[in-house]
C-alpha positions in Angstrom: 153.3 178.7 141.7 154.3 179.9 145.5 155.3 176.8 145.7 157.9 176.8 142.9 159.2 180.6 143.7 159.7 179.5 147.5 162.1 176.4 146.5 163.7 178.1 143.6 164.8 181.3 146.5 165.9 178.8 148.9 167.7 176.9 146.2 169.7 180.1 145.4 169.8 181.0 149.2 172.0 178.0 149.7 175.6 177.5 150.3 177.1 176.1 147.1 179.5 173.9 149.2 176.0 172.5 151.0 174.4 171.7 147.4 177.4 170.0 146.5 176.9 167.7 149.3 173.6 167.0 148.7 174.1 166.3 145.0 176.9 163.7 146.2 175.1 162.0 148.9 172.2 161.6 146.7 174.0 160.3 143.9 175.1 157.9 146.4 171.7 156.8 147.9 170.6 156.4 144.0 173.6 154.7 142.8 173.8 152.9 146.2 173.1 148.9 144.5 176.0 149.4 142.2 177.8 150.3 145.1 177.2 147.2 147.0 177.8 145.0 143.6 181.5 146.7 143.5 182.0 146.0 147.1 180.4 142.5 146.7 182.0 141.5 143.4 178.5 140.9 141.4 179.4 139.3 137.8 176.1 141.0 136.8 177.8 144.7 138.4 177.2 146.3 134.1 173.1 145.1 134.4 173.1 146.0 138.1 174.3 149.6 137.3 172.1 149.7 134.0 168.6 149.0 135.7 170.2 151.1 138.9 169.0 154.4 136.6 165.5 153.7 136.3 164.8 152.1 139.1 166.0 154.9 141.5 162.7 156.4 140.6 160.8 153.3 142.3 161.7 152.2 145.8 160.9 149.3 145.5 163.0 148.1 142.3 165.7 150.0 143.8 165.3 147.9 146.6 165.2 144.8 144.7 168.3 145.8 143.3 170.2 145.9 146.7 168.9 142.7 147.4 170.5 141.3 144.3 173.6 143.4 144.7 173.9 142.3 148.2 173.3 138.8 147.9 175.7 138.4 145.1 177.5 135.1 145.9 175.4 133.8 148.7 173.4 131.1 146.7 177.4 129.2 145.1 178.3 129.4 149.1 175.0 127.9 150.2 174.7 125.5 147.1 178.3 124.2 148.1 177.3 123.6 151.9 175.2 121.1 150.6 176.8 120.0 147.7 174.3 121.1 145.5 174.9 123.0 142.2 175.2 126.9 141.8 172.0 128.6 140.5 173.3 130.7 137.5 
């Protein structure tokens, strides 16, 4: 229970502007593989963002999903270098 009183005072201790900050930045880090699908034009961006909620809670689906937000287009630029067809 110490441990809870002792985050709860610092929580009220602090700046508002400085938890603002924090709420945005990790919003961002959580949010970050829809992020990259906007910036890399995913088709999937809607499932991206959808599975981007629960995954946040598991670091290693949330890094699955910047590897698939990331890596959006790369197979159709690949597939046409050797005149193969897109995987869809």
């Amino acid at each position: 229970m110490e441990i809870l009183e002792n985050y709860f005072s610092a929580v009220q201790d602090a700046d508002p502007i400085s938890l603002v900050i924090f709420g945005v930045l990790f919003l961002a880090v959580w949010f970050l593989p829809a992020i990259l699908a906007v910036f890399f034009n995913r088709k999937h961006l809607v499932k991206i963002a959808v599975l981007n909620v629960p995954a946040g809670l598991s670091v290693i689906a949330w890094g699955a999903l910047c590897v698939w937000a990331a890596t959006g287009k790369m197979s159709a630029k690949l597939a046409a270098k050797a005149r193969l067809k897109p995987v869809e």
